[in-house]
HTML snippet that shows the backbone in 3Dmol.js (N, CA, C, O; Angstrom):
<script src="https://3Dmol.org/build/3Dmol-min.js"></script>
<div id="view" style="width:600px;height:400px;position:relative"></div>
<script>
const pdb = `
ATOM      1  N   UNK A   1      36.620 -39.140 117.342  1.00  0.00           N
ATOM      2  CA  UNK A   1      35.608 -38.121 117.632  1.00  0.00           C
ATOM      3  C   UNK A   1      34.234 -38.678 117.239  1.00  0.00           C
ATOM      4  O   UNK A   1      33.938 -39.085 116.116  1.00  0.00           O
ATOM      5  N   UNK A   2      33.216 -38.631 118.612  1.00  0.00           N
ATOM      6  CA  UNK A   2      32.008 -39.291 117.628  1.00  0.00           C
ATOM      7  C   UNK A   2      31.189 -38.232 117.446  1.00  0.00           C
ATOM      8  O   UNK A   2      31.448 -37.093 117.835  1.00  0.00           O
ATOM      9  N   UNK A   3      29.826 -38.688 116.645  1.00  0.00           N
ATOM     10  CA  UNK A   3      29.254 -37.270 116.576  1.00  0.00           C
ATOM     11  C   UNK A   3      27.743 -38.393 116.534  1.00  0.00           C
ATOM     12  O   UNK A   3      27.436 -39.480 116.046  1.00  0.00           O
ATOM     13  N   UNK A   4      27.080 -37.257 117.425  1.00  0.00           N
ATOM     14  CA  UNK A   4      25.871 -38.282 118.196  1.00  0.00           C
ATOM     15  C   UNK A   4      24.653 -37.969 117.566  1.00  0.00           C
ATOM     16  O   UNK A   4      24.671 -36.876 116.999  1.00  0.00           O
ATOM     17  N   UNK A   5      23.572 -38.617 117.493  1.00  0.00           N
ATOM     18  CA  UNK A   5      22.638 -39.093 116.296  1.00  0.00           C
ATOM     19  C   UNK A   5      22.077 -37.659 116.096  1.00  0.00           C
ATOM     20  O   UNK A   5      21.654 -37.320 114.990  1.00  0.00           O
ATOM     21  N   UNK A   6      22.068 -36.578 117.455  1.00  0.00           N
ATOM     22  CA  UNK A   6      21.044 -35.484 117.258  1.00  0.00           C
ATOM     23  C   UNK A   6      21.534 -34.331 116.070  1.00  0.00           C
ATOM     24  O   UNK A   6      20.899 -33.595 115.314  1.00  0.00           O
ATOM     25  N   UNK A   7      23.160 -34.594 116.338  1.00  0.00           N
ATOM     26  CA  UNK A   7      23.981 -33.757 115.440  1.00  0.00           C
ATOM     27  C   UNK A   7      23.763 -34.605 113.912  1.00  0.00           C
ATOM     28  O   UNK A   7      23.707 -33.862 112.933  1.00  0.00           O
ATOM     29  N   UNK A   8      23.663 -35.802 113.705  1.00  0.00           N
ATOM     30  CA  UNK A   8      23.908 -36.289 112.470  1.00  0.00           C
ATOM     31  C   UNK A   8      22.449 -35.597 111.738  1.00  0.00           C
ATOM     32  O   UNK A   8      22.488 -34.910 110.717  1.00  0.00           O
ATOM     33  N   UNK A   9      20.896 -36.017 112.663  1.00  0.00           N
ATOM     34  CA  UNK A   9      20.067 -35.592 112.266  1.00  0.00           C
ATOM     35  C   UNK A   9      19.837 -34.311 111.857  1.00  0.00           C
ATOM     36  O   UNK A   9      19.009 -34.213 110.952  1.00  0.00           O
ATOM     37  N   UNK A  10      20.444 -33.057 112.353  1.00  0.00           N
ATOM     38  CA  UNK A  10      20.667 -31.923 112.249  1.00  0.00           C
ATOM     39  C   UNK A  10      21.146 -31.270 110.417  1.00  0.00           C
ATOM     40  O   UNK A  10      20.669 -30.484 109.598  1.00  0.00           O
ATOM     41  N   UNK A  11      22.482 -32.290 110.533  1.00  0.00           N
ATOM     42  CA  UNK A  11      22.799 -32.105 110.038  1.00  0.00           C
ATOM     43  C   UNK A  11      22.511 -32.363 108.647  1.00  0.00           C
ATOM     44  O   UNK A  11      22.886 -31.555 107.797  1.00  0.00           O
ATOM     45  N   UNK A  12      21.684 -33.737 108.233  1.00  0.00           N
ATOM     46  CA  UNK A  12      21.261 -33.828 107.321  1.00  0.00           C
ATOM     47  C   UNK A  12      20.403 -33.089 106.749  1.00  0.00           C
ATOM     48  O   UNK A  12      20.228 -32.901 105.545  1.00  0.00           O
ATOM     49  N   UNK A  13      19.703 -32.543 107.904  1.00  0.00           N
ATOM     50  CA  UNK A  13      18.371 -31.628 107.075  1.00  0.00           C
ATOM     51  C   UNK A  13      19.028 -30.327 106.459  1.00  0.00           C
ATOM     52  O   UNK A  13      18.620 -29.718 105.470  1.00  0.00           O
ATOM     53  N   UNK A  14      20.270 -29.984 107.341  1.00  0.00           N
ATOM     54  CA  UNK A  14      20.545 -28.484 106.789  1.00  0.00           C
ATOM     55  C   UNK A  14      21.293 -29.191 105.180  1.00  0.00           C
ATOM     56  O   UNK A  14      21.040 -28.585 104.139  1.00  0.00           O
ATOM     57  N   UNK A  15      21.876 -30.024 105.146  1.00  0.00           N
ATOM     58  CA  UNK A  15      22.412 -30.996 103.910  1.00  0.00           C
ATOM     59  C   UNK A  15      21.420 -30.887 103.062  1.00  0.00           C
ATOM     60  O   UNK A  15      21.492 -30.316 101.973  1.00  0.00           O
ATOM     61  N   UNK A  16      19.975 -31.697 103.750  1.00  0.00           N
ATOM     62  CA  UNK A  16      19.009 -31.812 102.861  1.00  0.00           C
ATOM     63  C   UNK A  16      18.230 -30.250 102.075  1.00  0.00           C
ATOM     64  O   UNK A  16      17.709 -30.259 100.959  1.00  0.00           O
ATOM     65  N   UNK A  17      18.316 -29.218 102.835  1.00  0.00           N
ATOM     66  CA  UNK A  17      18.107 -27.882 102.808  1.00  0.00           C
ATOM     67  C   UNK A  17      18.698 -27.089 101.054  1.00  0.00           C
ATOM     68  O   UNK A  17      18.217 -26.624 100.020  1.00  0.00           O
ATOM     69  N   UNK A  18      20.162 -27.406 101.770  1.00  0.00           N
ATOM     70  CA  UNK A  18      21.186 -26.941 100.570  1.00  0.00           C
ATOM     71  C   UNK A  18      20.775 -27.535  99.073  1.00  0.00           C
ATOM     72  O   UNK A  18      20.561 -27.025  97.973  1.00  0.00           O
ATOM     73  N   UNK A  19      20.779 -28.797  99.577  1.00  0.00           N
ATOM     74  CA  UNK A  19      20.786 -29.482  97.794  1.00  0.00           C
ATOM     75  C   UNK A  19      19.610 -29.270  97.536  1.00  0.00           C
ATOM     76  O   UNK A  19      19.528 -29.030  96.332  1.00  0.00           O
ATOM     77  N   UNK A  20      17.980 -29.198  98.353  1.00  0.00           N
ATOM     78  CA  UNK A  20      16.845 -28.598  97.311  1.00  0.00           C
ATOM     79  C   UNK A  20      16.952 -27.153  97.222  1.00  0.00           C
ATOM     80  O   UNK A  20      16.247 -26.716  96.313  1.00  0.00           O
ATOM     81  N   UNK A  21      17.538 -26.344  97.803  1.00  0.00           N
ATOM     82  CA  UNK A  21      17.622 -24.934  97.182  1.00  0.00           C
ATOM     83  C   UNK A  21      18.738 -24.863  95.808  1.00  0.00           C
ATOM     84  O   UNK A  21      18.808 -24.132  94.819  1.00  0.00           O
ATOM     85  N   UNK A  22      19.211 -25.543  96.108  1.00  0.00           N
ATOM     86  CA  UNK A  22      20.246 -25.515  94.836  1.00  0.00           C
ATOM     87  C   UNK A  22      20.012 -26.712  93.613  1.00  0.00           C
ATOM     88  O   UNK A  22      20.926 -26.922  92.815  1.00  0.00           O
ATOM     89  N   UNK A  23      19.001 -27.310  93.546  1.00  0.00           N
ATOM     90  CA  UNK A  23      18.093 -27.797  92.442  1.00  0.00           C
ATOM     91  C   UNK A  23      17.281 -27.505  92.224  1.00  0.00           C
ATOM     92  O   UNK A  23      16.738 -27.918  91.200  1.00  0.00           O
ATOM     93  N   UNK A  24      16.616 -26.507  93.139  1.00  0.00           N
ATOM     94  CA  UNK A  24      15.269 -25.545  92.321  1.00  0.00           C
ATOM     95  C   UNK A  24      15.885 -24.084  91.941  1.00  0.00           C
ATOM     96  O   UNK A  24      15.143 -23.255  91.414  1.00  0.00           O
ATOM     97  N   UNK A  25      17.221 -23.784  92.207  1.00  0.00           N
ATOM     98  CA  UNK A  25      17.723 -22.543  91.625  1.00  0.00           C
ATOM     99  C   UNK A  25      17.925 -23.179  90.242  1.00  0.00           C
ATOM    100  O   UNK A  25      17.506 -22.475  89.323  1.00  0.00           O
ATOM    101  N   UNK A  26      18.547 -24.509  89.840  1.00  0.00           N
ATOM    102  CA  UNK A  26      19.168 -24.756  88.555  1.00  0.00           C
ATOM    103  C   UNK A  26      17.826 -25.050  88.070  1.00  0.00           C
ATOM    104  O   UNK A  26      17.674 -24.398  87.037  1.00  0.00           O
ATOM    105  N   UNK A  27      16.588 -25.857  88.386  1.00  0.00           N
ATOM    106  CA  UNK A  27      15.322 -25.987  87.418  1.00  0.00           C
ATOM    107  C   UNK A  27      14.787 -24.446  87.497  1.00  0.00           C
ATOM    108  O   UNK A  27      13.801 -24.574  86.773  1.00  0.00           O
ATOM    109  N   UNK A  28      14.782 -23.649  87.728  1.00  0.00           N
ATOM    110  CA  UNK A  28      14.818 -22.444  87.535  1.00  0.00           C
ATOM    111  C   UNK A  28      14.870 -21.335  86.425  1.00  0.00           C
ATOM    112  O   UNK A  28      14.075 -20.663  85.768  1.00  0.00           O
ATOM    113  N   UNK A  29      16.500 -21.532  86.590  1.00  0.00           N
ATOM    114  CA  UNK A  29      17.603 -21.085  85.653  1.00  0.00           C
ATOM    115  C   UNK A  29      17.299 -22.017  84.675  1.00  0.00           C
ATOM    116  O   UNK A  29      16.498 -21.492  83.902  1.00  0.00           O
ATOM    117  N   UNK A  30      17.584 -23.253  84.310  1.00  0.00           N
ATOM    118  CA  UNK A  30      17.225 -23.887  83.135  1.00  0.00           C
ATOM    119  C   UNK A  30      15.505 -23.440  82.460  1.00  0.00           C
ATOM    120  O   UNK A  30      15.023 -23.070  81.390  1.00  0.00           O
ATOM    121  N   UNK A  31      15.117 -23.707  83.630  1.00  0.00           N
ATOM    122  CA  UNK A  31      13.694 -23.496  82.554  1.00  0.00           C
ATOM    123  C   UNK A  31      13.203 -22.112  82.027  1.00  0.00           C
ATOM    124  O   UNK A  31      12.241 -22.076  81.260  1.00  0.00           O
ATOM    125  N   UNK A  32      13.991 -20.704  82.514  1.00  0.00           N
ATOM    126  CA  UNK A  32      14.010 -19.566  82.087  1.00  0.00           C
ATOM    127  C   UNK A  32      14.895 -19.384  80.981  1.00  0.00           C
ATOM    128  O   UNK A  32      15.048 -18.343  80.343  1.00  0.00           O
ATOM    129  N   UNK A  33      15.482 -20.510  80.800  1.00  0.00           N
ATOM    130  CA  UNK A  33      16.412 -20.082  79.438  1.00  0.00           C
ATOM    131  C   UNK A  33      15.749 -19.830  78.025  1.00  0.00           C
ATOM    132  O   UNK A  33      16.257 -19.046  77.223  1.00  0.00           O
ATOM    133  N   UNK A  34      14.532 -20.568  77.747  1.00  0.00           N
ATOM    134  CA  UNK A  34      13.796 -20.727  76.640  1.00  0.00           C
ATOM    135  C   UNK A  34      13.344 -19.150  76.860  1.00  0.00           C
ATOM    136  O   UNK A  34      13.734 -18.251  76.116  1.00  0.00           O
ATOM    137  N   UNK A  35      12.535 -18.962  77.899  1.00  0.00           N
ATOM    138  CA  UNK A  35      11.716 -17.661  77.812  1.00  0.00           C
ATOM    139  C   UNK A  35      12.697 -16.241  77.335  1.00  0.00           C
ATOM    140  O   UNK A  35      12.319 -15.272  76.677  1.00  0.00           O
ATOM    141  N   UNK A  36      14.366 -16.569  78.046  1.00  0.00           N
ATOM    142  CA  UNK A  36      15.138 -14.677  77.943  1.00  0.00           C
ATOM    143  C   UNK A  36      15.703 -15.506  76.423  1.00  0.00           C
ATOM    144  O   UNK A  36      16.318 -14.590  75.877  1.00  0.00           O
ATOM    145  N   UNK A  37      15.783 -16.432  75.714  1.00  0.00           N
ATOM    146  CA  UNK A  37      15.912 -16.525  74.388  1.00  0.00           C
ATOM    147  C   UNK A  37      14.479 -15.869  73.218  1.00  0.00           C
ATOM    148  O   UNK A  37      14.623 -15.336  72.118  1.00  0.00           O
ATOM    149  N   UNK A  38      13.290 -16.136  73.898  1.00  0.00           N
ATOM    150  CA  UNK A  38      12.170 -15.571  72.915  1.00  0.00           C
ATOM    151  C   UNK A  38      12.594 -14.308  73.426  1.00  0.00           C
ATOM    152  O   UNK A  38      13.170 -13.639  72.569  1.00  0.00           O
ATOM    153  N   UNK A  39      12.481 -13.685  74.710  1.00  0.00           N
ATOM    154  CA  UNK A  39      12.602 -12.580  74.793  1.00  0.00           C
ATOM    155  C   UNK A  39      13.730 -11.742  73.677  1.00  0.00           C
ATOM    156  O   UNK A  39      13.240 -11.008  72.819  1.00  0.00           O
ATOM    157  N   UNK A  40      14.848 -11.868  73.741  1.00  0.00           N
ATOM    158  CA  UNK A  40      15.795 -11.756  72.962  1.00  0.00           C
ATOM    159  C   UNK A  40      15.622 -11.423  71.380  1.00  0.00           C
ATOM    160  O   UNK A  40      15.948 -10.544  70.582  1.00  0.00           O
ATOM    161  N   UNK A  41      15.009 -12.489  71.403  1.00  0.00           N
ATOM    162  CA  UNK A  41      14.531 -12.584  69.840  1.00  0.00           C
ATOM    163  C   UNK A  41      13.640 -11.493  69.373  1.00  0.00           C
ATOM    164  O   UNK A  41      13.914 -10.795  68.397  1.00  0.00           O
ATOM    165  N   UNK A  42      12.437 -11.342  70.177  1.00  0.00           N
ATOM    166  CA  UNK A  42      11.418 -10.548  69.941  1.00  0.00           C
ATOM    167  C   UNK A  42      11.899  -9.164  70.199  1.00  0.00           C
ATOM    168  O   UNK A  42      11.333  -8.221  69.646  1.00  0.00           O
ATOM    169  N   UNK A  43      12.904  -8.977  71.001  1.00  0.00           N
ATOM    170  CA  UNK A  43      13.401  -7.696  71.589  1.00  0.00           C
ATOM    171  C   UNK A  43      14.047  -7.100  70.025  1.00  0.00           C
ATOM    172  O   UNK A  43      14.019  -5.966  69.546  1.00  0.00           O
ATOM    173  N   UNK A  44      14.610  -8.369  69.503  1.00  0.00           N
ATOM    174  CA  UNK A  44      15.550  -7.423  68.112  1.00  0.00           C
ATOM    175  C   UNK A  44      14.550  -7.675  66.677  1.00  0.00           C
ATOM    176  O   UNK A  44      14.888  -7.607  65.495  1.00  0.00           O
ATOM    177  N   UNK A  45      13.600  -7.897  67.103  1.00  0.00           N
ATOM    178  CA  UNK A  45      12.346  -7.682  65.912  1.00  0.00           C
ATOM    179  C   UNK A  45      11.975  -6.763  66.150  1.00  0.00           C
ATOM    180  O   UNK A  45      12.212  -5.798  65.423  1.00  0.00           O
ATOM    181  N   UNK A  46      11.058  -6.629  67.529  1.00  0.00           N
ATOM    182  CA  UNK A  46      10.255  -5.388  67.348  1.00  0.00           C
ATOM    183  C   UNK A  46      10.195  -4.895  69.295  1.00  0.00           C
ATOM    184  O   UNK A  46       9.483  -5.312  70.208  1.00  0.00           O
ATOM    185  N   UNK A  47      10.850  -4.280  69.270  1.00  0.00           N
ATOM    186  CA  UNK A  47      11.391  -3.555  70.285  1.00  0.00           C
ATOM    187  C   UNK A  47       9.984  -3.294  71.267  1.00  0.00           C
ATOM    188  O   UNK A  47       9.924  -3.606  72.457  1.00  0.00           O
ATOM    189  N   UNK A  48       9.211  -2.846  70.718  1.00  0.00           N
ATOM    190  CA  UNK A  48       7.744  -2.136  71.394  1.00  0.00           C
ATOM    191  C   UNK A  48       6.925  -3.335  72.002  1.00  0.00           C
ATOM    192  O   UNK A  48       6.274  -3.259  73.044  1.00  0.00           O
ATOM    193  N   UNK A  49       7.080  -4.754  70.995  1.00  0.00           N
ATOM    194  CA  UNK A  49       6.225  -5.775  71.954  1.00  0.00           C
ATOM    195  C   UNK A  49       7.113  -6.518  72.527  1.00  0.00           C
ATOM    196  O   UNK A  49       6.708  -7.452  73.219  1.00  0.00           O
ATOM    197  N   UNK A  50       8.256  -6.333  72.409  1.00  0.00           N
ATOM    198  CA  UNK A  50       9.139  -6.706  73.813  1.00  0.00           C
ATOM    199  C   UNK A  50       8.707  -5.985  74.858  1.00  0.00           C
ATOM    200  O   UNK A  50       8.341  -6.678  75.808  1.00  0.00           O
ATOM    201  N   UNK A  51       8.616  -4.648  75.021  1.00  0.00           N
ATOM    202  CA  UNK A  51       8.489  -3.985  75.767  1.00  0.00           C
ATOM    203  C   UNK A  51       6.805  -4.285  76.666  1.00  0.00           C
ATOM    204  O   UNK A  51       6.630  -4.539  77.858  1.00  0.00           O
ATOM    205  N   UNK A  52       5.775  -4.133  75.558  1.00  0.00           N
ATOM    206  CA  UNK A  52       4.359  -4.589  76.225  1.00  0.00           C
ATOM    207  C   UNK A  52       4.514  -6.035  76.911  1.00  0.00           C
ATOM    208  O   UNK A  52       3.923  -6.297  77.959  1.00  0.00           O
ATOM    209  N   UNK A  53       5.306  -6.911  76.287  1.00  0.00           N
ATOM    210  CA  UNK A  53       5.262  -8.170  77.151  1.00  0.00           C
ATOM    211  C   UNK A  53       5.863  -8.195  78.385  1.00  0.00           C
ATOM    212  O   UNK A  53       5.309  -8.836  79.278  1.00  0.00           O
ATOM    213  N   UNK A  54       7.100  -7.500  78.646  1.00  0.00           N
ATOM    214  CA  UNK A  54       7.529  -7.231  79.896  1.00  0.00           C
ATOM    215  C   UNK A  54       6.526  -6.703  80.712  1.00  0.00           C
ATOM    216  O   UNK A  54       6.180  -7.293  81.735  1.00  0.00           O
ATOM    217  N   UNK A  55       5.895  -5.371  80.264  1.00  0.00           N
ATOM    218  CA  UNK A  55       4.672  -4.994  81.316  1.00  0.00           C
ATOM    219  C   UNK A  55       3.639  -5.711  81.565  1.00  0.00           C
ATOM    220  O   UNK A  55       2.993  -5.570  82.604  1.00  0.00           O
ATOM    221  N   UNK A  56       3.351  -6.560  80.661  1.00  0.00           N
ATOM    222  CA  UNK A  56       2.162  -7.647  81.018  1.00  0.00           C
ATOM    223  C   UNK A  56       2.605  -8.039  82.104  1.00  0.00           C
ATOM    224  O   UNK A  56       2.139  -7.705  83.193  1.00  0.00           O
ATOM    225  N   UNK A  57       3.806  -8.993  81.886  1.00  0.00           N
ATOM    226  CA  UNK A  57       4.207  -9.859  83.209  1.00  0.00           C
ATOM    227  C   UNK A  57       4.457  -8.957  84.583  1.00  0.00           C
ATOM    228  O   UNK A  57       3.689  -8.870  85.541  1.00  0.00           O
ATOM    229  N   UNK A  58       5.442  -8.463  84.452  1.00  0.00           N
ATOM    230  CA  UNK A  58       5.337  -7.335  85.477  1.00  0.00           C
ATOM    231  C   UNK A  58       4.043  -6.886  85.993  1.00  0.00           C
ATOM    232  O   UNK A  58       4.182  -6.497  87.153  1.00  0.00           O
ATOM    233  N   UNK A  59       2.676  -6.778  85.517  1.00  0.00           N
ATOM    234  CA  UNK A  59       1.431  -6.529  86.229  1.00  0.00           C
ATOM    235  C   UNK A  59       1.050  -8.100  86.330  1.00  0.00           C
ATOM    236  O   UNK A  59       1.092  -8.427  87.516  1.00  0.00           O
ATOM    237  N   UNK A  60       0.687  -9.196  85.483  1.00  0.00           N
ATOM    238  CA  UNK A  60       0.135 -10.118  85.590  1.00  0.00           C
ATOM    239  C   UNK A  60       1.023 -10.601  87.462  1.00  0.00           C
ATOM    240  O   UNK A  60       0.704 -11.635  88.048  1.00  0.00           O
TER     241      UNK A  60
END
`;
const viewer = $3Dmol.createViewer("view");
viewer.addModel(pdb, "pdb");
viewer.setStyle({}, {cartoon: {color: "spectrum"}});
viewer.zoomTo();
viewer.render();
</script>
């Protein structure tokens, strides 16, 4: 079965497609880990500027 250059080209990009959506979901996810850890933290100190920092961002 051959498969002819227009299909190979095709195909790489949707290839190429997949793997940068799915390395900017994981640099993503990795680099939000630091932030829902402060969050976390600050949430079981003091509940109220957890809360103002969420609304910051949420408007910012």
């Amino acid at each position: 079965m051959d498969v002819t250059t227009t299909a190979q080209v095709v195909g790489f990009f949707i290839w190429l497609f997949f793997i940068t959506a799915g390395t900017f979901t994981l640099l993503f996810i990795i680099g939000m880990i630091p932030f829902w850890i402060t969050m976390a933290t600050i949430k079981r100190i003091n509940p109220r500027w957890a809360e103002k920092i969420s609304e910051w961002i949420l408007e910012f």
